[in-house]
C-alpha positions in Angstrom: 57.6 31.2 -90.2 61.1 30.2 -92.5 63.5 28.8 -91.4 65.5 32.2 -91.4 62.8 33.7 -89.0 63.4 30.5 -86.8 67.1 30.8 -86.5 67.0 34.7 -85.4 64.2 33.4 -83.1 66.0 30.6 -81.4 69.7 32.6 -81.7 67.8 35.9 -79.9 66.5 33.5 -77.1 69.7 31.3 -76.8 73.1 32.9 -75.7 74.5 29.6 -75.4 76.7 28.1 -78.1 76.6 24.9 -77.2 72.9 24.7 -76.9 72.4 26.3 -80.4 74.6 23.8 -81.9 72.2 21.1 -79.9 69.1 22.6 -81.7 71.0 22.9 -85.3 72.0 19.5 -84.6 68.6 18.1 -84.2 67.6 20.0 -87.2 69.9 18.4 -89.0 68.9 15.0 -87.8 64.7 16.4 -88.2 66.0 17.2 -92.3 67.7 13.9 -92.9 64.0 12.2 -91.7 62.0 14.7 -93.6 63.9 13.5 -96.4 63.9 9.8 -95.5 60.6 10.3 -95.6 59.3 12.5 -98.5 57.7 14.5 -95.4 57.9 18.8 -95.2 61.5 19.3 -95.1 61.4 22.8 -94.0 58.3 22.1 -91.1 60.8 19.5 -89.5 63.4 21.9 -89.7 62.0 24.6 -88.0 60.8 22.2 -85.2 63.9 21.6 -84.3 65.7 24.8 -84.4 62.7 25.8 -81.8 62.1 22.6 -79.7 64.4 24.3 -76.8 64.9 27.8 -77.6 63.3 28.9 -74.2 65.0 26.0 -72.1 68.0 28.4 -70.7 66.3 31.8 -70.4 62.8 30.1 -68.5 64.2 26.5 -67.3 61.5 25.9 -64.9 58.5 26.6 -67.8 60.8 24.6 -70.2 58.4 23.9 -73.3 55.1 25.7 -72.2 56.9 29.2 -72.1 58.0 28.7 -75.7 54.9 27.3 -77.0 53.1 30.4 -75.4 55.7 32.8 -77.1 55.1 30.6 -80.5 51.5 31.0 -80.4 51.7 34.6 -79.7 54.4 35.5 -82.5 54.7 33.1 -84.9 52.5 31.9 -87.1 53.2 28.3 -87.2 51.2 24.7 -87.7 49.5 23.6 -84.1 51.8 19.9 -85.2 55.0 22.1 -84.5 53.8 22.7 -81.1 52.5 19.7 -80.3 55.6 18.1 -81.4 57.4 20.6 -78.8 55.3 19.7 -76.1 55.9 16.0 -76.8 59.2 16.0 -76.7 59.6 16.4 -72.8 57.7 13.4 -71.0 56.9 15.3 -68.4 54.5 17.4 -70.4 52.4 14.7 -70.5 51.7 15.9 -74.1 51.5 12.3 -76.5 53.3 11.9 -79.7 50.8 11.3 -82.1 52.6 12.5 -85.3 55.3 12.0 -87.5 56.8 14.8 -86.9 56.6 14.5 -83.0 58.0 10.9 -82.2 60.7 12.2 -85.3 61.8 15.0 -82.6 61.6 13.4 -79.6 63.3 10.4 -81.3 66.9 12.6 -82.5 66.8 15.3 -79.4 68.2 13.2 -76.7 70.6 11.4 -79.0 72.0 14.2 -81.1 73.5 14.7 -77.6 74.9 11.2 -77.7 76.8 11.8 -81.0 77.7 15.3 -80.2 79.8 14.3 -77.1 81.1 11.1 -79.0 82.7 14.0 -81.8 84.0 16.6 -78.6 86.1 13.8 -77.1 87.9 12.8 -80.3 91.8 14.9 -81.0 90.0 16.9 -83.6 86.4 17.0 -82.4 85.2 16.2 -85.8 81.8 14.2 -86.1 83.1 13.3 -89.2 85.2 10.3 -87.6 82.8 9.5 -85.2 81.4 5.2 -86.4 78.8 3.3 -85.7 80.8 1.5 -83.4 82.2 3.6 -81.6 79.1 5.0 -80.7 77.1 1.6 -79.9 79.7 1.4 -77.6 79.5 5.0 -76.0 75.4 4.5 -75.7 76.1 1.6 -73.3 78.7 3.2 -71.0 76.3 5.1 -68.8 79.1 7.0 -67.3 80.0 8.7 -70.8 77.5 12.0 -71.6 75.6 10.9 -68.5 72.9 13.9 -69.2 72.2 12.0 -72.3 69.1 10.0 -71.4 69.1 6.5 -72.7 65.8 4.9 -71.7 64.9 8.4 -74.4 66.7 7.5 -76.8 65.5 3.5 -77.2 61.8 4.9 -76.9 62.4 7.3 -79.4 63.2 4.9 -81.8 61.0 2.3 -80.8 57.7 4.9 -81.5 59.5 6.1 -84.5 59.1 1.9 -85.8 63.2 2.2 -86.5 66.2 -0.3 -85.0 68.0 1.3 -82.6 71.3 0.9 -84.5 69.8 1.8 -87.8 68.4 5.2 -85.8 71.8 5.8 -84.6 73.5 5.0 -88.1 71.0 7.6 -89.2 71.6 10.2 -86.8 75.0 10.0 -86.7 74.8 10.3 -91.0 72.4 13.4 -90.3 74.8 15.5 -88.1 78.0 14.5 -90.3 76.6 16.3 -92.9 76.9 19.4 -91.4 80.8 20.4 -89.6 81.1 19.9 -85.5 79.2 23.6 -84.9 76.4 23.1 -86.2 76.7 24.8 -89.6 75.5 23.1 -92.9 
């Protein structure tokens, strides 16, 4: 599967825009790794555009239905669907790889830096800083849904600094413009 097939995949499963922005923004945060380092740019990629393509249509099966569908139709690498698995706790899948503790590591706080860009005047994740965000990450009350205990894990399996993850995150998604599009 390309990275074309995965969008029409994920888009045909997801009539939500704000969730499809979600899974481009993780992609964008699973590149900028890839990148970081020298790893499959186009495998990360593709996790992410897929990790929740299922969540709104079967919420309850939330990632097993999609890993079914994968296995049936798609022809991809038994690491992507690990890696899907892995990134919800209660699967109960570990995160052995790379690429799994790298997706389970941006999902939660590609949220973060998402609502930190919706409530600034022109909703631009360009102007979003380090700062700002540090300080948005400790008020519990701000993108509540955004799970925090996560978000430290994540980075403490991926071996990174929490600010340095965000720093990198937040660099990932302001690379692409607030909906998602590179």
């Amino acid at each position: 599967m390309n990275r074309a097939e995965a969008l029409q995949l994920m888009e045909a499963h997801t009539p939500s825009a704000s969730l499809r922005r979600h899974m481009l923004n993780v992609e964008a945060a699973m590149r900028w790794y890839a990148r970081h380092w020298q790893e499959d740019e186009e495998l990360y990629a593709i996790t992410g555009l897929l990790h929740d393509f299922d969540y709104e249509q079967h919420p309850a099966e939330h990632p097993f239905w999609g890993v079914e569908y994968l296995k049936a139709n798609a022809e991809l690498p038994e690491d992507v669907l690990t890696a899907i698995l892995g990134h919800a706790t209660y699967s109960g899948v570990a995160r052995e790889t790379r690429l799994a503790q790298t997706l389970f590591a941006v999902d939660e706080l590609t949220g973060l830096v998402q609502a930190a860009a919706l409530v600034r005047p022109d909703k631009d994740v360009k102007g979003v800083e380090l700062g700002s965000l540090k300080k948005k990450f400790r008020n519990r009350a701000f993108a509540a849904g955004v799970n925090r205990d996560e978000v430290e894990q994540g980075a403490a399996e991926l071996g990174v600094p929490l600010d340095t993850h965000m720093q990198n995150v937040l660099e990932a998604m302001q690379g692409m413009d607030v909906m998602g599009n590179e």
